[in-house]
CHARMM internal coordinates of N, CA and C (Angstrom, degrees):
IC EDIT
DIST 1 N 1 CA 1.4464
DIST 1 CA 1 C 1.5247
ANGL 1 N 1 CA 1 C 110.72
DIST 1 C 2 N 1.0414
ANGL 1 CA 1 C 2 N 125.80
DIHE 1 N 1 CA 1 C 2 N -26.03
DIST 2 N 2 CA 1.5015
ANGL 1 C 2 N 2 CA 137.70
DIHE 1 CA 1 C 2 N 2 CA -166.52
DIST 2 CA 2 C 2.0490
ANGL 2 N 2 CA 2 C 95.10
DIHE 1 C 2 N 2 CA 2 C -97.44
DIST 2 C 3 N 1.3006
ANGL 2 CA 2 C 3 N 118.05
DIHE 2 N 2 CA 2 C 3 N 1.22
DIST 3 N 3 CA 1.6518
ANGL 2 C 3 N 3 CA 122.80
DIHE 2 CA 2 C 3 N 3 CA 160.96
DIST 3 CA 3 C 1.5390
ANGL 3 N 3 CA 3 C 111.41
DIHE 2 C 3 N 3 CA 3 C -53.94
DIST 3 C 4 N 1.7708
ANGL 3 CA 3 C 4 N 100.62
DIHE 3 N 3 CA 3 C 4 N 106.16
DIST 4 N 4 CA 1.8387
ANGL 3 C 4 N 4 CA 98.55
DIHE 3 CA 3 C 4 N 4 CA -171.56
DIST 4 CA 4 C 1.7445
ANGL 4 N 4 CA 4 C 102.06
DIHE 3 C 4 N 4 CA 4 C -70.48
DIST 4 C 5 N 1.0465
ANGL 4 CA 4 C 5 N 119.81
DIHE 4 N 4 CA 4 C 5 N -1.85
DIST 5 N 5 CA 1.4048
ANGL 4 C 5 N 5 CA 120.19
DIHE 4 CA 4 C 5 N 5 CA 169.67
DIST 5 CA 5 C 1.7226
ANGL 5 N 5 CA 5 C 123.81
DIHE 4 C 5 N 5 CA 5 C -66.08
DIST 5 C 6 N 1.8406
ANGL 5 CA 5 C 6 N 91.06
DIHE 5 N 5 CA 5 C 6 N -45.29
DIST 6 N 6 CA 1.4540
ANGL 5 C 6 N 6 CA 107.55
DIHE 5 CA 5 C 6 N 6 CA 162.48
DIST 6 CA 6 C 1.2184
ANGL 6 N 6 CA 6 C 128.23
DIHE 5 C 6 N 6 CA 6 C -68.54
DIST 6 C 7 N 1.1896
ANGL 6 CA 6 C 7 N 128.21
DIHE 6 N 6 CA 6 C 7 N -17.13
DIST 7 N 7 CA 1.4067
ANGL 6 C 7 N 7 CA 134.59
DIHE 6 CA 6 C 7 N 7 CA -175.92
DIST 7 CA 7 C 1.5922
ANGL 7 N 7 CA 7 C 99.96
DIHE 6 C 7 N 7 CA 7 C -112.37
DIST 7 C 8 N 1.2306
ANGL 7 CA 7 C 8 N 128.01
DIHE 7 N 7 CA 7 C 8 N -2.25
DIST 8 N 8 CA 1.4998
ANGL 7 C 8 N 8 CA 92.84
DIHE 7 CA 7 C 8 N 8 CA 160.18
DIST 8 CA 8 C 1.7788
ANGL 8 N 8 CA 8 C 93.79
DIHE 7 C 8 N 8 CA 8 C -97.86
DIST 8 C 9 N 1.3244
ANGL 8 CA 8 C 9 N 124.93
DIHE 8 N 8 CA 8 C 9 N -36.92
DIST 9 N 9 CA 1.7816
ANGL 8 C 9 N 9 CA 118.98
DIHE 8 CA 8 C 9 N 9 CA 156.55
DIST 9 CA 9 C 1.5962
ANGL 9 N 9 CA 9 C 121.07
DIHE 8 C 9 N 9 CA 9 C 4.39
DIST 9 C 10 N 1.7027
ANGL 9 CA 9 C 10 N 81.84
DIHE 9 N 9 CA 9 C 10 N -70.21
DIST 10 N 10 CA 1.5926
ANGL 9 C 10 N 10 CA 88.80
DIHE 9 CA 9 C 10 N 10 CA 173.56
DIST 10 CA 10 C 1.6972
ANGL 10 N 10 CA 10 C 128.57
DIHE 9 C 10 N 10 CA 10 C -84.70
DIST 10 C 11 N 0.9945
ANGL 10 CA 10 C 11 N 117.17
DIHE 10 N 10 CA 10 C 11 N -16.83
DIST 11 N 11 CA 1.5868
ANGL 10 C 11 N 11 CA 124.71
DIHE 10 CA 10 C 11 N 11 CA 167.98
DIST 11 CA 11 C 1.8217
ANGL 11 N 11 CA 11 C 106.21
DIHE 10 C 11 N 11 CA 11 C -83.31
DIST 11 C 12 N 1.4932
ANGL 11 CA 11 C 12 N 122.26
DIHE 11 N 11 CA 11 C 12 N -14.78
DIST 12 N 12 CA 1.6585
ANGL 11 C 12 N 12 CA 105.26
DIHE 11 CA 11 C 12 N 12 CA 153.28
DIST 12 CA 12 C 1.4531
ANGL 12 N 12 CA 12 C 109.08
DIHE 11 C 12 N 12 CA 12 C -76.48
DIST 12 C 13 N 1.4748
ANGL 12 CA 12 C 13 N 118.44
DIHE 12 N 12 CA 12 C 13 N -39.27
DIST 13 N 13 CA 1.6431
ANGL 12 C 13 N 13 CA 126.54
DIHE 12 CA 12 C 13 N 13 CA 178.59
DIST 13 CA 13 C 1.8477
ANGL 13 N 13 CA 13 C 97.32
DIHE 12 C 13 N 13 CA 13 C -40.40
DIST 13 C 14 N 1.3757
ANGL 13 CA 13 C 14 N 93.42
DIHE 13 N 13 CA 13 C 14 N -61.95
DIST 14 N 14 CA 1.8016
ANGL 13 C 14 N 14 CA 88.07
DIHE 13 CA 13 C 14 N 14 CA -167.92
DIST 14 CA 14 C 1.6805
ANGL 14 N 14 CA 14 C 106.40
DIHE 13 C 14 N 14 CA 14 C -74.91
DIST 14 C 15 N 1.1128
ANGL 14 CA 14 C 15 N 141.74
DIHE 14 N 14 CA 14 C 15 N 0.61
DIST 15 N 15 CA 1.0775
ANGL 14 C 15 N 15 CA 142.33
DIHE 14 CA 14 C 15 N 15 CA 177.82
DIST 15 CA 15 C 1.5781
ANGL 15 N 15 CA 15 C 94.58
DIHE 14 C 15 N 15 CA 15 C -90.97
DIST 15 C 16 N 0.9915
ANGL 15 CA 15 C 16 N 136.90
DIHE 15 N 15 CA 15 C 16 N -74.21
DIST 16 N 16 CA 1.4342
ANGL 15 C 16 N 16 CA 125.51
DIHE 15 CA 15 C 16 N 16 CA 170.85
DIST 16 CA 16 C 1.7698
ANGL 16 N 16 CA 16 C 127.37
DIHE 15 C 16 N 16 CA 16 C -31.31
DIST 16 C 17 N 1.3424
ANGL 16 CA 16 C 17 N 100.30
DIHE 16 N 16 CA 16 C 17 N -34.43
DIST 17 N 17 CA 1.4158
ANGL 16 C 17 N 17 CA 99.83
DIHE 16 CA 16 C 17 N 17 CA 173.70
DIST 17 CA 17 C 1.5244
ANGL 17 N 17 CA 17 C 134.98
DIHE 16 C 17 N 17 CA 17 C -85.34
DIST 17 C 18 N 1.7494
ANGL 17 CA 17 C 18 N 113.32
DIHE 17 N 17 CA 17 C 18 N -18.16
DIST 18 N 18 CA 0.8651
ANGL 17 C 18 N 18 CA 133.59
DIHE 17 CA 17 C 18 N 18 CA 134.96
DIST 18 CA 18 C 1.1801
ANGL 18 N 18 CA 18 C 138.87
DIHE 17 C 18 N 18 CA 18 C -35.97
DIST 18 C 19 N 1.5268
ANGL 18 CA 18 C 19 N 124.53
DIHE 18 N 18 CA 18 C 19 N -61.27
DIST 19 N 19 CA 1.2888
ANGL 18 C 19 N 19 CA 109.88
DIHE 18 CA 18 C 19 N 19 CA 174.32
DIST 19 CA 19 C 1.7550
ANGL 19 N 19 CA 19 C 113.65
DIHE 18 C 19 N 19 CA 19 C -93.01
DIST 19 C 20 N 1.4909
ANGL 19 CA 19 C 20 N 111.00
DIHE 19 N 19 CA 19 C 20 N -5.64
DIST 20 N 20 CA 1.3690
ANGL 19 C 20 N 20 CA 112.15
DIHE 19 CA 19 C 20 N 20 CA 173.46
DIST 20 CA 20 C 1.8153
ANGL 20 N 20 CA 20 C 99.52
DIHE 19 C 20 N 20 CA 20 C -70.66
DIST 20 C 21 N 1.1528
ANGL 20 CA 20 C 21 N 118.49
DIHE 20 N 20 CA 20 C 21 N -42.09
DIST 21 N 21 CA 1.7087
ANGL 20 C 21 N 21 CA 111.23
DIHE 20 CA 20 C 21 N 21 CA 162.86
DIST 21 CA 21 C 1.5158
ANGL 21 N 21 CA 21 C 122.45
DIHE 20 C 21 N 21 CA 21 C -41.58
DIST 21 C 22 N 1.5698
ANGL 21 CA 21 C 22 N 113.68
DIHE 21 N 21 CA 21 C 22 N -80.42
DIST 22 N 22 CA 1.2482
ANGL 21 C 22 N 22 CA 119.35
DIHE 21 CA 21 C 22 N 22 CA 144.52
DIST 22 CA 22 C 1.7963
ANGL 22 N 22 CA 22 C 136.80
DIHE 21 C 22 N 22 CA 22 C 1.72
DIST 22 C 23 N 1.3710
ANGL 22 CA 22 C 23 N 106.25
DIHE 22 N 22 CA 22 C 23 N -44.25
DIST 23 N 23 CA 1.3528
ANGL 22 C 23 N 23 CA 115.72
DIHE 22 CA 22 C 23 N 23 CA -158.97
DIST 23 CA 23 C 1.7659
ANGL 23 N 23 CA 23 C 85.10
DIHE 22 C 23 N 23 CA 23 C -106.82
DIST 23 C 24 N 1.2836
ANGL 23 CA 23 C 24 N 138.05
DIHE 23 N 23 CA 23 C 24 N -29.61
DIST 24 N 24 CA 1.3508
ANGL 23 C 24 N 24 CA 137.62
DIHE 23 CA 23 C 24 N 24 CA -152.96
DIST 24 CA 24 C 1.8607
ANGL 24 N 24 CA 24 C 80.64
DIHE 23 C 24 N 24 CA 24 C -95.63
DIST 24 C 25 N 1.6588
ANGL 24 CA 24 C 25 N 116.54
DIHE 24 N 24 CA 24 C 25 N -47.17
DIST 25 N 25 CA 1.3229
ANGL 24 C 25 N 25 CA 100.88
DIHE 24 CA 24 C 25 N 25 CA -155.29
DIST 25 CA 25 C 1.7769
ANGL 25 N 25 CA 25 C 98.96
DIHE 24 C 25 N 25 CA 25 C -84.38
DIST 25 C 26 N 1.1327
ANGL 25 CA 25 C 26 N 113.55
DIHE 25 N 25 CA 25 C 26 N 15.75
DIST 26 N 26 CA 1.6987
ANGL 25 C 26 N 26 CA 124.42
DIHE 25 CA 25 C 26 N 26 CA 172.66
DIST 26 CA 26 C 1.6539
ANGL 26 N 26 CA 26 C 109.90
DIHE 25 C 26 N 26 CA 26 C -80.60
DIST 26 C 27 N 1.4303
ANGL 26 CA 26 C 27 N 98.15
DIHE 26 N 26 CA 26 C 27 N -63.08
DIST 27 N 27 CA 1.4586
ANGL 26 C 27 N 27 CA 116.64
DIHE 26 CA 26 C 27 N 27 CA 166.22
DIST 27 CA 27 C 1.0702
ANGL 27 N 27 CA 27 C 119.01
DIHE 26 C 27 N 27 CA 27 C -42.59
DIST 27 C 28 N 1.6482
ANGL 27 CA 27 C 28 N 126.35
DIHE 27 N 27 CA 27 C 28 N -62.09
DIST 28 N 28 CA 1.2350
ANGL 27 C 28 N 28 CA 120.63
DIHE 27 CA 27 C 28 N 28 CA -173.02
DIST 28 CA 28 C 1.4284
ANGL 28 N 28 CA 28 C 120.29
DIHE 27 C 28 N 28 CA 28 C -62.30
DIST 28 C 29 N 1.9207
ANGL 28 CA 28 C 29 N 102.33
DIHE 28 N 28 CA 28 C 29 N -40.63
DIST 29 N 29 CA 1.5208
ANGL 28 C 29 N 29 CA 110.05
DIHE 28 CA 28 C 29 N 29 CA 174.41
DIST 29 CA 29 C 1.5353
ANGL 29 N 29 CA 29 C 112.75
DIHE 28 C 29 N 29 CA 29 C -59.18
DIST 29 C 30 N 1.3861
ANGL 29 CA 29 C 30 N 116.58
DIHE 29 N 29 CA 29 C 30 N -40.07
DIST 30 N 30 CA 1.7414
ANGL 29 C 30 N 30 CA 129.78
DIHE 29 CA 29 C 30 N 30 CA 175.66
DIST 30 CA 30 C 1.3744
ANGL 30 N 30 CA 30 C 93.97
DIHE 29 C 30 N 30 CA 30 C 55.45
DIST 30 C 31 N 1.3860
ANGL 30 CA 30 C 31 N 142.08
DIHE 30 N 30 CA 30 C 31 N 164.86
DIST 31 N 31 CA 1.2121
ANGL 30 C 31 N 31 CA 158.66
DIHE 30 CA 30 C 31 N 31 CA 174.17
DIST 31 CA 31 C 1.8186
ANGL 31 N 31 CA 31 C 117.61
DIHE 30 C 31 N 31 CA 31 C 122.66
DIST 31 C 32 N 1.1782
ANGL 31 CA 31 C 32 N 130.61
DIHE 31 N 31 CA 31 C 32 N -125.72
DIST 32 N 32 CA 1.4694
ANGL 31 C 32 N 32 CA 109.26
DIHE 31 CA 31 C 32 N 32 CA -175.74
DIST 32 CA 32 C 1.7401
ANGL 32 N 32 CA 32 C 106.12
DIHE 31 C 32 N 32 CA 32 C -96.61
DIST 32 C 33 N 1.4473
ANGL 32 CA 32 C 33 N 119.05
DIHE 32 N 32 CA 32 C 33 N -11.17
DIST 33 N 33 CA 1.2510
ANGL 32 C 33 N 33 CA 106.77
DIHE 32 CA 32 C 33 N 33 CA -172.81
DIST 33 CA 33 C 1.7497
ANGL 33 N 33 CA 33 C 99.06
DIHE 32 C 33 N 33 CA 33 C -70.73
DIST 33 C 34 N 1.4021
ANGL 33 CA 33 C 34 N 119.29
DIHE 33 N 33 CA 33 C 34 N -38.06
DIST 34 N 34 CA 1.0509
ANGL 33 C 34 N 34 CA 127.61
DIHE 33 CA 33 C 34 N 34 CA -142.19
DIST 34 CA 34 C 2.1078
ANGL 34 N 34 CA 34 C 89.48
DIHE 33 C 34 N 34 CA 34 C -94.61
DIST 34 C 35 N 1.0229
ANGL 34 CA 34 C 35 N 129.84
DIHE 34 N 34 CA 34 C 35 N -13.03
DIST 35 N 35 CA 0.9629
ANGL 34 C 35 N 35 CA 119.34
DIHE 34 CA 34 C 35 N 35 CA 148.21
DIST 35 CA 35 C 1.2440
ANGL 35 N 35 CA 35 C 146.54
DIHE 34 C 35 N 35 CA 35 C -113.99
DIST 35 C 36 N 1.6947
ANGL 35 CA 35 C 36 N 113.90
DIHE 35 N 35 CA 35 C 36 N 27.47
DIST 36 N 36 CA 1.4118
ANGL 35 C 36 N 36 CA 132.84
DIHE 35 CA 35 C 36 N 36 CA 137.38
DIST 36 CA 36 C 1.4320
ANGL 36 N 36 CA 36 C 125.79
DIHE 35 C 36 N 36 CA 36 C -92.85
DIST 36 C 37 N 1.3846
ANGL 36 CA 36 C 37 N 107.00
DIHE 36 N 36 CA 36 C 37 N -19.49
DIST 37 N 37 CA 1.8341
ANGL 36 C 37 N 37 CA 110.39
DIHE 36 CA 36 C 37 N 37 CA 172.65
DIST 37 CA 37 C 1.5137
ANGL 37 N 37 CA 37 C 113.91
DIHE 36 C 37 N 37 CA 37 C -115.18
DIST 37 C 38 N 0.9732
ANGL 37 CA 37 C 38 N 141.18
DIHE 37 N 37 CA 37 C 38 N 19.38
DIST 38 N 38 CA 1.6256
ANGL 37 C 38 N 38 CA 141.28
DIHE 37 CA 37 C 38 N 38 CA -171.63
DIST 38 CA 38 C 1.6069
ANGL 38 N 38 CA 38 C 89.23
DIHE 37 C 38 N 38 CA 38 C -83.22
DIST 38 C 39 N 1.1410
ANGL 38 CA 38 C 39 N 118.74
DIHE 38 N 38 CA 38 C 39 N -62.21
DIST 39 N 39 CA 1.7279
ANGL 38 C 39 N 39 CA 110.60
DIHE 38 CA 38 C 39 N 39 CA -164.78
DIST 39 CA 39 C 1.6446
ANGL 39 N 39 CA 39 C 115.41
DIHE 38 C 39 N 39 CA 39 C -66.40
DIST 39 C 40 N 1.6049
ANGL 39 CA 39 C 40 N 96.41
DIHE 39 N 39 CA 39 C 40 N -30.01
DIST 40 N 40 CA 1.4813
ANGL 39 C 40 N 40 CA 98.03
DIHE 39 CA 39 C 40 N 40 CA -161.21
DIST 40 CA 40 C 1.9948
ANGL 40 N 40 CA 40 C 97.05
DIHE 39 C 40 N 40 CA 40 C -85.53
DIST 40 C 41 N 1.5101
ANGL 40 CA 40 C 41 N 113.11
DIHE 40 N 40 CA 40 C 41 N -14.23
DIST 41 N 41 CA 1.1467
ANGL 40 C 41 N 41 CA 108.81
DIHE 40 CA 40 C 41 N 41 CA 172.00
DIST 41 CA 41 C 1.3301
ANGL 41 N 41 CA 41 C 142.95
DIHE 40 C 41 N 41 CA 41 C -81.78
DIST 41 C 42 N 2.1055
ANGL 41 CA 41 C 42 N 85.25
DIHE 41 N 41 CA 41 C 42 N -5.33
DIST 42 N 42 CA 1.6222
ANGL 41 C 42 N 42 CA 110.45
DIHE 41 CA 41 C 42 N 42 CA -179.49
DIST 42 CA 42 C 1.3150
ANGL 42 N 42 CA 42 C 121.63
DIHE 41 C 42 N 42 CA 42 C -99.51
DIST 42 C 43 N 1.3798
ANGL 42 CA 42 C 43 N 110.15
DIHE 42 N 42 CA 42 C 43 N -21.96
DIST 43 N 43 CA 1.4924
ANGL 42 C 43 N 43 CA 137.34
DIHE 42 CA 42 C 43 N 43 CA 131.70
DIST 43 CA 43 C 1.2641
ANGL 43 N 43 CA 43 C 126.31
DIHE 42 C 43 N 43 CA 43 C -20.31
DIST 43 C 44 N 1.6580
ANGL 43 CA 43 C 44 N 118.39
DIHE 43 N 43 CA 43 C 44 N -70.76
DIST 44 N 44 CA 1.2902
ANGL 43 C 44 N 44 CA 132.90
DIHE 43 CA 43 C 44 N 44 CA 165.28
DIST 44 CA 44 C 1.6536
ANGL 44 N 44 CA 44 C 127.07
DIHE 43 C 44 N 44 CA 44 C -37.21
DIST 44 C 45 N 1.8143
ANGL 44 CA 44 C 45 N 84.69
DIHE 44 N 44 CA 44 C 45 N -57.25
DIST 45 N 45 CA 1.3687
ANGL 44 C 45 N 45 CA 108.19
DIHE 44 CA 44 C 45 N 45 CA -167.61
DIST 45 CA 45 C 2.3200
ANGL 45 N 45 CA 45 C 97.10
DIHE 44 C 45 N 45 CA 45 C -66.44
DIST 45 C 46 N 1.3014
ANGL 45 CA 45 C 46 N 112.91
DIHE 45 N 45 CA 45 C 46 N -48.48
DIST 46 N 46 CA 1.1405
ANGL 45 C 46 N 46 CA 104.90
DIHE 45 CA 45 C 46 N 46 CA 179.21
DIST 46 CA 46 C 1.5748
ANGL 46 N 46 CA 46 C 127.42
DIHE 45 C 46 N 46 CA 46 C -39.20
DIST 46 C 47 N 1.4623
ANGL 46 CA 46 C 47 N 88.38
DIHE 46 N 46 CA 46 C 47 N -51.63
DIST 47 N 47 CA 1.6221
ANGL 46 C 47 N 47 CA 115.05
DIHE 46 CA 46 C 47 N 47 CA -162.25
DIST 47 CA 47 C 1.5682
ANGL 47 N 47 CA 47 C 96.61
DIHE 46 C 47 N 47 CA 47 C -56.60
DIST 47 C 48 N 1.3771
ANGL 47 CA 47 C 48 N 112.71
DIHE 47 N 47 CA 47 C 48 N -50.29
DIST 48 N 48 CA 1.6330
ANGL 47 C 48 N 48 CA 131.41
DIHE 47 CA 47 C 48 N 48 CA 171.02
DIST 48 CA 48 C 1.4787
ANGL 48 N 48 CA 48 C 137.23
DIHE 47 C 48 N 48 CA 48 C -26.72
DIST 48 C 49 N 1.9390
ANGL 48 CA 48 C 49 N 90.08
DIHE 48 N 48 CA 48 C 49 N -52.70
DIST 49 N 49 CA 1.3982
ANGL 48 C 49 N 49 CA 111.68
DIHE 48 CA 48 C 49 N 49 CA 172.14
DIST 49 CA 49 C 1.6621
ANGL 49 N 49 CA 49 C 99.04
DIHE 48 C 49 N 49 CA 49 C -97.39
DIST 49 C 50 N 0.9183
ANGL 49 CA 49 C 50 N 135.03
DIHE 49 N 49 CA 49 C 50 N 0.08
DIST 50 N 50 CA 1.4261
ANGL 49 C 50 N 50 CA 114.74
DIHE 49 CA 49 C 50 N 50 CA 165.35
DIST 50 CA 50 C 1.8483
ANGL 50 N 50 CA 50 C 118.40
DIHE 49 C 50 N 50 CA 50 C -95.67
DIST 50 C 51 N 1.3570
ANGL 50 CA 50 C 51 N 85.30
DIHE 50 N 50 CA 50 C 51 N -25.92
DIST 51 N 51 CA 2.0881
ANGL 50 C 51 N 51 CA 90.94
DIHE 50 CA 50 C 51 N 51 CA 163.22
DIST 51 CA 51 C 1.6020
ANGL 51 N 51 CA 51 C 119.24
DIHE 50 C 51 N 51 CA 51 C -62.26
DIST 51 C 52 N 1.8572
ANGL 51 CA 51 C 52 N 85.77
DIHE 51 N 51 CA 51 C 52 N -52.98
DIST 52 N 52 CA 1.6914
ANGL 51 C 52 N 52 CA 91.01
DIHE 51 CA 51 C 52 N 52 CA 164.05
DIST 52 CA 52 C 1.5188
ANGL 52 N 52 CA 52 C 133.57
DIHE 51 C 52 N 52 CA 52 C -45.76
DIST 52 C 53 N 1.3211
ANGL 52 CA 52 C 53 N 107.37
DIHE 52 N 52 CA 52 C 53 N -58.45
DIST 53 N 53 CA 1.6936
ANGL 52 C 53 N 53 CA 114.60
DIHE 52 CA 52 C 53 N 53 CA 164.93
DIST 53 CA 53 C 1.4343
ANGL 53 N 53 CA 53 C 108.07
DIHE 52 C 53 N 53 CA 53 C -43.14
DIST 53 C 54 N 0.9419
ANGL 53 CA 53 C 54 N 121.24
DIHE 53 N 53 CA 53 C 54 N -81.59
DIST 54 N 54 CA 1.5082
ANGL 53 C 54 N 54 CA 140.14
DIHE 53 CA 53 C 54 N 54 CA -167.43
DIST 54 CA 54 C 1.9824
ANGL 54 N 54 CA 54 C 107.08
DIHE 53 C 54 N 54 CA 54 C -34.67
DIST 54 C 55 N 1.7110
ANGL 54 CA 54 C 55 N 97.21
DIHE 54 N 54 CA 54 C 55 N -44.68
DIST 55 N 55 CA 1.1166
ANGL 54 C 55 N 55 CA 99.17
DIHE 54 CA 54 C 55 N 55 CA 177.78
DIST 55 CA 55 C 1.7864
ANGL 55 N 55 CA 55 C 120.21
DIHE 54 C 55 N 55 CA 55 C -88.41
DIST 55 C 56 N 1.1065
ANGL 55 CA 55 C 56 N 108.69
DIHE 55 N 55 CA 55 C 56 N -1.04
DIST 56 N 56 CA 1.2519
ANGL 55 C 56 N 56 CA 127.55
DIHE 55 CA 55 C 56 N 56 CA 156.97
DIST 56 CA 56 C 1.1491
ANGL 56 N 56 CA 56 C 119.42
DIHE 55 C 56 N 56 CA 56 C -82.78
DIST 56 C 57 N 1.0864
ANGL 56 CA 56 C 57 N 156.36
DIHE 56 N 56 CA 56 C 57 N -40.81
DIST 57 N 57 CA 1.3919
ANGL 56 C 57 N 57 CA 153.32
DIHE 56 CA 56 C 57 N 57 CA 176.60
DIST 57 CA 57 C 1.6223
ANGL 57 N 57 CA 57 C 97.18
DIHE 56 C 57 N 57 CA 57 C -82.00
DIST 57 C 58 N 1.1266
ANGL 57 CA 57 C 58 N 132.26
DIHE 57 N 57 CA 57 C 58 N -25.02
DIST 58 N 58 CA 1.7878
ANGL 57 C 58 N 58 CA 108.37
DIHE 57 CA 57 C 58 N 58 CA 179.49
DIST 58 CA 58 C 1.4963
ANGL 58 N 58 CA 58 C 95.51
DIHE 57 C 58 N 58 CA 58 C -84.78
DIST 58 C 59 N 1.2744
ANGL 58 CA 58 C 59 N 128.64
DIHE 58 N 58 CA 58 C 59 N -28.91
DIST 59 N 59 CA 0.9364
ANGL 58 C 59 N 59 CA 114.47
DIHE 58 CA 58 C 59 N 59 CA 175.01
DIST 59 CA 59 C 1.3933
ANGL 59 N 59 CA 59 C 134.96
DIHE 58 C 59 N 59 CA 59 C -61.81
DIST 59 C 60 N 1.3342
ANGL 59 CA 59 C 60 N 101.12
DIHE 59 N 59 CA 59 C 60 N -18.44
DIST 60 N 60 CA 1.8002
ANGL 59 C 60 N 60 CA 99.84
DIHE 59 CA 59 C 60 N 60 CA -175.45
DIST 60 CA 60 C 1.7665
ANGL 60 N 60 CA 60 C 103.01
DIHE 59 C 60 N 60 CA 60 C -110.47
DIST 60 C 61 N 1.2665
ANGL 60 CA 60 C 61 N 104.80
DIHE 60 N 60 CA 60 C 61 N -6.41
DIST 61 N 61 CA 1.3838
ANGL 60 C 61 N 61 CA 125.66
DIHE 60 CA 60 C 61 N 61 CA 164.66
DIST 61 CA 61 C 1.5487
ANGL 61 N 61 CA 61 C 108.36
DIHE 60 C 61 N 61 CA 61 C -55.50
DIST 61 C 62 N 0.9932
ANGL 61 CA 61 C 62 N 125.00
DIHE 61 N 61 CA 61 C 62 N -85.25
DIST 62 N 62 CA 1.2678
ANGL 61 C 62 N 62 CA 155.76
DIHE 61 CA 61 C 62 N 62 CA 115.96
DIST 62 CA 62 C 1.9118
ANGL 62 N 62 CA 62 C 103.96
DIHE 61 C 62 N 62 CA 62 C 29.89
DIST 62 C 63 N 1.3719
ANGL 62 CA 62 C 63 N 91.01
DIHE 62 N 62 CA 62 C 63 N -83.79
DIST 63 N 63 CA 1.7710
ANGL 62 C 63 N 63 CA 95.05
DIHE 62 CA 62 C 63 N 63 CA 177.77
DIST 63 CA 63 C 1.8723
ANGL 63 N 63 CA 63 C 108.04
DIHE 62 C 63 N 63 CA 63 C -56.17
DIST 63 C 64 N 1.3485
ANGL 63 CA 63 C 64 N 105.55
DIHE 63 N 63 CA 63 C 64 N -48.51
DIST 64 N 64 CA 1.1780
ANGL 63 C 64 N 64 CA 92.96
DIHE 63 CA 63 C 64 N 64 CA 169.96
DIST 64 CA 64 C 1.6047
ANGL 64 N 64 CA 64 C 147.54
DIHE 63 C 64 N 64 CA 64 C -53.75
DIST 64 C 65 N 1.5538
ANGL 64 CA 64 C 65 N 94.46
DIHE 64 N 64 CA 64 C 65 N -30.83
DIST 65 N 65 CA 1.3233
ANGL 64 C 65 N 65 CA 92.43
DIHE 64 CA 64 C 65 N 65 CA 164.77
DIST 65 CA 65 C 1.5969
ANGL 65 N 65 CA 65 C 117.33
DIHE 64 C 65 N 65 CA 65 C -94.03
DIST 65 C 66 N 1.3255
ANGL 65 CA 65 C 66 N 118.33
DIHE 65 N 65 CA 65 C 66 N 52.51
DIST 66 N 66 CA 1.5093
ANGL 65 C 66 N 66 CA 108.93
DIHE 65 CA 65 C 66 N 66 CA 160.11
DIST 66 CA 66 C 1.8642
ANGL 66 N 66 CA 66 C 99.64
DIHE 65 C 66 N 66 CA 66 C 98.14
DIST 66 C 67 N 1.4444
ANGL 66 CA 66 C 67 N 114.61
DIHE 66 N 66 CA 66 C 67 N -45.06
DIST 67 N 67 CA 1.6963
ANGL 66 C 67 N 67 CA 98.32
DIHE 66 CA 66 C 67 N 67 CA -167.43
DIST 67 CA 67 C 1.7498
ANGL 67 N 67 CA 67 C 103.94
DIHE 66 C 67 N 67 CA 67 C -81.89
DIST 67 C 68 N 1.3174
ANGL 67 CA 67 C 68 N 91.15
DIHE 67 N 67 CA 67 C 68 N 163.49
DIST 68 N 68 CA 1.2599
ANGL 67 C 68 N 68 CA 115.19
DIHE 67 CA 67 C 68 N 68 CA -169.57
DIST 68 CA 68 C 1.9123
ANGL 68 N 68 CA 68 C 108.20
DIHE 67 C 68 N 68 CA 68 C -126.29
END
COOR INIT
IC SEED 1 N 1 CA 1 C
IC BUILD
């Protein structure tokens, strides 16, 4: 649990959920925030879950071959 690989894992996890919050409570509010930041927050949110993935698979990559 203390794998600094895993813990930044989970700090893209919470970085994704953050602005995926963010971006839903834009939408729902709708008005000018939500149509100067909707794209750039879906943007964010992508970029987020693809660090996440990425950093998820070396990680179990990783465990699998033996390091810890």
């Amino acid at each position: 649990m203390g794998d600094p690989l895993y813990l930044l894992a989970v700090l893209a996890m919470a970085a994704v959920v953050v602005v995926l919050i963010l971006g839903l409570g834009g939408f729902a509010k709708g008005g000018a925030f939500n149509a100067k930041y909707a794209n750039k927050l879906m943007r964010m949110r992508l970029l987020f879950q693809f660090i996440a993935v990425v950093l998820l698979v070396a990680y179990v990559y990783f465990r699998s071959q033996g390091g810890q």
